[in-house]
C-alpha positions in Angstrom: 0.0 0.0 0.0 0.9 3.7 -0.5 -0.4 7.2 -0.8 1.6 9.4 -3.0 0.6 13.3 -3.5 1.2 16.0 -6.6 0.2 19.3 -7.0 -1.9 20.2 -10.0 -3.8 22.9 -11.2 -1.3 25.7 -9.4 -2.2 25.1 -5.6 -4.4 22.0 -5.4 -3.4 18.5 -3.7 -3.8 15.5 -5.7 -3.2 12.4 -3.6 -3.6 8.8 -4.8 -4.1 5.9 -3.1 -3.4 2.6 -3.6 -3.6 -1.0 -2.1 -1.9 -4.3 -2.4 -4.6 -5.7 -5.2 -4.2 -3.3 -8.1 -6.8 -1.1 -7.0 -6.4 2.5 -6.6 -8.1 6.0 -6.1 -7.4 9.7 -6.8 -8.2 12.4 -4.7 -7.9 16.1 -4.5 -8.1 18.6 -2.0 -10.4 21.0 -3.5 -14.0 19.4 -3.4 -12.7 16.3 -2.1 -13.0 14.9 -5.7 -12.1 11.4 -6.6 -10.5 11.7 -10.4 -10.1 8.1 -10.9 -10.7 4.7 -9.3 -8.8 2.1 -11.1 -10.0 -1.4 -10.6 -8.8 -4.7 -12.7 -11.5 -6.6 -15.2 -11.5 -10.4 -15.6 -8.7 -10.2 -17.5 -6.4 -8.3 -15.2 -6.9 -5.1 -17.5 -6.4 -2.0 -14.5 -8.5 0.6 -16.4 -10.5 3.7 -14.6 -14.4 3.0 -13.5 -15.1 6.5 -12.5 -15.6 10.1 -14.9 -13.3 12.6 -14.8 -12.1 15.7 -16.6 -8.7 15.6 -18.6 -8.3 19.3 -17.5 -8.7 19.6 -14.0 -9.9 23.5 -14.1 -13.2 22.4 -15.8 -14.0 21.2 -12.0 -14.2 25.0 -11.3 -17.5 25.1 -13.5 -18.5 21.6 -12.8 -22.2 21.3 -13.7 -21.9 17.5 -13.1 -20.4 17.6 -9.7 -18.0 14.6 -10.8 -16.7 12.8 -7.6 -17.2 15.5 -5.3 -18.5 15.9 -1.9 -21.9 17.8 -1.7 -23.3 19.5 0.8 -24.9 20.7 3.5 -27.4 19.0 1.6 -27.4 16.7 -1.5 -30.3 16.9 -3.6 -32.6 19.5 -4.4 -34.6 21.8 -1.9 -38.3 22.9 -3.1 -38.5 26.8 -3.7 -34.3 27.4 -2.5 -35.9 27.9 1.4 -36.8 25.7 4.4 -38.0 26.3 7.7 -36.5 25.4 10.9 -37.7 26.3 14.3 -40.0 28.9 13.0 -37.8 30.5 11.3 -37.5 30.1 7.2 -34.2 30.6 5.4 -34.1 32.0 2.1 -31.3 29.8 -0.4 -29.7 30.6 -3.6 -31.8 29.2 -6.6 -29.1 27.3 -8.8 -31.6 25.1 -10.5 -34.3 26.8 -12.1 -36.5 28.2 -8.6 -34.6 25.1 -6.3 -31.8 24.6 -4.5 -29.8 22.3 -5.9 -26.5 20.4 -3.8 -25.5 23.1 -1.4 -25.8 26.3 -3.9 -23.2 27.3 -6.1 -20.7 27.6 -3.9 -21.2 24.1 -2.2 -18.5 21.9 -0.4 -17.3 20.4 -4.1 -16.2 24.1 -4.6 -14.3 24.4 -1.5 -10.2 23.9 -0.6 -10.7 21.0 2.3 -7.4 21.2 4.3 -6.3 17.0 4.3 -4.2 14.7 6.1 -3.1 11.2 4.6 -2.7 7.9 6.8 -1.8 4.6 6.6 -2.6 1.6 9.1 -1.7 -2.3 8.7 -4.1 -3.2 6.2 -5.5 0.1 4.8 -4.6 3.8 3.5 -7.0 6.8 3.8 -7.3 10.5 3.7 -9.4 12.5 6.5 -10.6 15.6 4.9 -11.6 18.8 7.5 -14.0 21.8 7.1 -15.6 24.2 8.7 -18.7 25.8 7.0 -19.6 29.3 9.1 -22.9 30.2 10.3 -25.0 31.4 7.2 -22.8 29.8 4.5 -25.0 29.3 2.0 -28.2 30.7 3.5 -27.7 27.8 6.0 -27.9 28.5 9.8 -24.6 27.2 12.8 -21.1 26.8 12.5 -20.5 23.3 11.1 -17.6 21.3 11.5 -17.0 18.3 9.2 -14.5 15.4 8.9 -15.1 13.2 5.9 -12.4 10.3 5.9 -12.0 8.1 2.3 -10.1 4.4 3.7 -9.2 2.1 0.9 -8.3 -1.5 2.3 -6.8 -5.2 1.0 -10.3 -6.4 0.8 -10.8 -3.6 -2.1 -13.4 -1.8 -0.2 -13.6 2.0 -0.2 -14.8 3.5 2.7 -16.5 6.8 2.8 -17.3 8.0 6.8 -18.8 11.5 7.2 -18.8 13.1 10.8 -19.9 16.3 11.5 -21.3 18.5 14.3 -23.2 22.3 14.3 -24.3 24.8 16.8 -27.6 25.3 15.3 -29.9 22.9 13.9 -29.5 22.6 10.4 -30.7 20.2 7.8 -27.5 18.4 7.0 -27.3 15.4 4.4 -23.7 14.7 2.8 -23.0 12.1 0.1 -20.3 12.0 -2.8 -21.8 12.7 -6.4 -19.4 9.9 -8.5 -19.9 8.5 -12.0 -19.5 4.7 -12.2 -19.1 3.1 -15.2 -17.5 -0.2 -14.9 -16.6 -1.0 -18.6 -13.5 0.7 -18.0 -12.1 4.0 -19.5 -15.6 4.7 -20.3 -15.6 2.0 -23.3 -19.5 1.8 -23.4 -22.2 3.4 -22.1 -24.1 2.1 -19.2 -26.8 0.8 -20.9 -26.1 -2.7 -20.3 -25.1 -2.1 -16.7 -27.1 -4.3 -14.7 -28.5 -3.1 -10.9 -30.1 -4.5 -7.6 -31.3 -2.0 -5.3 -33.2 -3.3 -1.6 -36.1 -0.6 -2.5 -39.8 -1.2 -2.5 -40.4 2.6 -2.6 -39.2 5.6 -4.9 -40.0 9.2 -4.6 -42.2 10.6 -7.8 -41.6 13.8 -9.1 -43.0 16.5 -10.6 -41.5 18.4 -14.3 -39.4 20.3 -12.0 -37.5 17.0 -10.9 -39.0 17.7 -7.6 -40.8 15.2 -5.5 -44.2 15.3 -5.4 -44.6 14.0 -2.0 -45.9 10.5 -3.3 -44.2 7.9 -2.3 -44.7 5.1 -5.5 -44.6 1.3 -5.0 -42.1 -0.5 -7.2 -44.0 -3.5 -8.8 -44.6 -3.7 -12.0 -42.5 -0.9 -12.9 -38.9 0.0 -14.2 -38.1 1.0 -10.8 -38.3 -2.7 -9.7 -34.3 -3.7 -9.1 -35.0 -6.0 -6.3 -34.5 -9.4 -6.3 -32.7 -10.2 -10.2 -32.8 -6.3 -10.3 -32.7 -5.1 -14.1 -30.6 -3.8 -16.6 -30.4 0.0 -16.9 -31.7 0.0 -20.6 -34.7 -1.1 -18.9 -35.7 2.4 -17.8 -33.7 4.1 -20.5 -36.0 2.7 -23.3 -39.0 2.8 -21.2 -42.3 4.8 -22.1 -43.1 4.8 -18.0 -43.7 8.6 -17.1 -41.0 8.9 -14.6 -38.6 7.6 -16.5 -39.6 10.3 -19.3 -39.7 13.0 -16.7 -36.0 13.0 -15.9 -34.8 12.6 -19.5 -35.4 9.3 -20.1 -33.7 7.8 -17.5 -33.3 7.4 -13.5 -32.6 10.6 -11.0 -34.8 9.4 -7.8 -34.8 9.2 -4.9 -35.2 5.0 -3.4 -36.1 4.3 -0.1 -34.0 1.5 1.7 -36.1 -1.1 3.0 -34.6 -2.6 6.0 -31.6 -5.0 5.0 -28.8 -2.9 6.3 -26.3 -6.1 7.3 -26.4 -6.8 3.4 -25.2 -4.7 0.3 -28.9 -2.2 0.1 -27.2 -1.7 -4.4 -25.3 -3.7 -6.8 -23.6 -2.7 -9.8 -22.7 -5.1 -12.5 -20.9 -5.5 -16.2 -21.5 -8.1 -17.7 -18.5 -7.8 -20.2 -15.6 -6.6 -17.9 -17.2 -8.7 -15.2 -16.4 -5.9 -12.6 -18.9 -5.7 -9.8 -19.5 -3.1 -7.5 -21.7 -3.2 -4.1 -22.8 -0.3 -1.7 -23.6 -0.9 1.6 -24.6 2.4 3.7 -26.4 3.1 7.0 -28.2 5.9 4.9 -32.3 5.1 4.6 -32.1 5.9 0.9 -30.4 7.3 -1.7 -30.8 8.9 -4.8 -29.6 7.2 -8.6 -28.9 9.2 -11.5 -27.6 8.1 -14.6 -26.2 10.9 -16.4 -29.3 11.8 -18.7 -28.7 15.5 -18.8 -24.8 14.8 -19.6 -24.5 16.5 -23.4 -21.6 16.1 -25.6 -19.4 19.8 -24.6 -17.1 18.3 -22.3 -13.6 16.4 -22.4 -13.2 13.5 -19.7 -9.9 11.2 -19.5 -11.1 9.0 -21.8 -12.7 11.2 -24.3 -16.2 13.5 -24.9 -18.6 13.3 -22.6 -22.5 11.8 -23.2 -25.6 10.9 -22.4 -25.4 7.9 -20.0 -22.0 7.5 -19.2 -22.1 7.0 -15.8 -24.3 6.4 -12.5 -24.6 7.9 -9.5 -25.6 6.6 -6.2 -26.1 9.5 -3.7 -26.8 7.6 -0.4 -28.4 10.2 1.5 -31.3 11.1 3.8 -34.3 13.0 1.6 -34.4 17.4 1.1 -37.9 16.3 0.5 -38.4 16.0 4.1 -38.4 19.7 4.4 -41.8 20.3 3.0 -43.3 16.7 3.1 -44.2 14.1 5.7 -43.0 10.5 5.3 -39.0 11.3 3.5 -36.1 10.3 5.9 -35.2 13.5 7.5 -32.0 15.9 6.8 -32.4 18.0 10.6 -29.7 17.6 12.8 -30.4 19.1 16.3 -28.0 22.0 17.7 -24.9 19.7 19.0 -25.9 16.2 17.7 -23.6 14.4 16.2 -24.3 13.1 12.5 -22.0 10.3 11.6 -22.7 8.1 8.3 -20.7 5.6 6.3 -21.1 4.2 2.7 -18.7 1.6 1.6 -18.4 0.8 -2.2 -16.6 -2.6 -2.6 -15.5 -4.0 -6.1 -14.9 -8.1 -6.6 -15.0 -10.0 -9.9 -18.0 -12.0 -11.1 -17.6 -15.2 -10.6 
């Protein structure tokens, strides 16, 4: 195992991170953005399973949020305002009249100051901030430690910690592109998924929820069980599959298998699988089907379903309907959360 660190882009960090079983990860300081997670196929091929940008200043104007760490919280907030103990707080509107992942000027936009560390059988990176009171809109002082740990069983480790002085909705997750093919050689069309989900959030034109909660049988939104190919709901005629851009960018409510992987990520062709395991109560997949063609990643143009996201998060929905997981975190609570992404061969 070792860490090794450059500097690139004039003043940023870049640290990778790699383990004793060909896997590795790229980090950087500003955003806490992973740039590359290379993993070996069937065939021992090392390639990268994650989108990035060949030049690192197009995370400055990032509209993808590729590999970064968003908050306070992930996800969209109806109207750009809340209300918290009586009191509402007015947000910037960065996505059409919502508040989208923290505001412009969210944690993937900020310098996070980082220390590197090694143990016997694992390397990491703990990476500090403190957001001040009204950051953002957002009420308290808010001090965070997020910690990335790659170990020898291949398993990235993503542990968020994080205390405020106020009560503030707080809901952190990291906004990554898989795509398992390997330097973005296909699409993820024929990616196939399992998600533990009975439930999914509907939602409106505005790709906000609606409040309704919708049952997964007989729809595209069914991955339990066999779980489903992506193409699935790509090629599907079902209305919120349409809604999004023909696609997936809901939210899925964990039902209660947390001892077991809640979301599964497979390639049939590299035979790379991925699995998530989280003590989140949900999280939100999106599958890249508002990426157009204008940008340059590693591997070459960006497009329509190159990647997918799984934001495990609690739900901004919570903040103006009844029965989402809730984002509030009381004045001196501690919120601690941990999602672990672990990648294996088929066998």
């Amino acid at each position: 195992m070792r860490i090794t660190t450059k500097v690139t882009n004039g003043k940023w960090k870049e640290y990778t991170l790699s383990n004793d079983s060909g896997i590795s990860m790229n980090v950087l300081n500003y955003g806490g953005i992973i740039t590359k997670i290379m993993v070996p196929d069937q065939k021992g091929n090392i390639e990268n399973v994650v989108l990035g940008y060949r030049d690192y200043r197009d995370y400055q104007s990032d509209p993808h949020y590729f590999g970064a760490i968003i908050g306070r919280v992930a996800g969209r907030i109806q109207g750009a305002s809340f209300k918290v103990e009586n009191r509402t707080y007015p947000l910037s509107a960065n996505n059409g009249k919502n508040h989208l992942h923290g505001g412009p000027n969210g944690f993937h936009q900020v310098i996070w100051d980082t220390v590197p560390f090694q143990t016997q059988d694992a390397i990491g990176l703990k990476l500090t901030y403190k957001s001040v009171d009204g950051e953002a809109g957002y009420p308290g002082n808010l001090e965070m430690m997020i910690t990335y740990t790659l170990n020898n069983k291949n398993q990235l480790s993503l542990d968020y910690a994080a205390t405020c002085d106020q009560t503030t909705p707080l809901t952190l997750t990291n906004h990554s592109y898989f795509n398992l093919s390997g330097n973005l050689k296909n699409t993820i069309q024929d990616h196939h998924v399992t998600i533990a989900s009975s439930r999914f959030a509907e939602l409106n034109e505005d790709l906000i929820p609606t409040g309704k909660l919708v049952d997964v049988d007989e729809t595209p939104f069914d991955f339990r069980n066999s779980g489903l190919v992506l193409g699935t709901g790509f090629n599907s005629t079902f209305m919120q599959n349409r809604i999004v851009g023909n696609g997936y960018d809901h939210y899925f409510i964990f039902d209660n298998k947390l001892a077991e992987a809640v979301a599964t990520l497979e390639d049939p062709i590299s035979g790379r699988v991925m699995s998530v395991k989280t003590d989140q109560p949900g999280m939100v997949m999106y599958t890249s089907n508002a990426m157009d063609t204008e940008w340059t990643l590693q591997e070459g143009p960006s497009r329509k379903y190159l990647g997918i996201c799984f934001e495990t998060q609690a739900s901004p929905a919570s903040l103006h309907h009844q029965g989402f997981p809730s984002v509030i975190v009381k004045s001196g609570e501690k919120y601690e959360k941990q999602t672990v992404f672990s990648f294996k061969l088929k066998h």
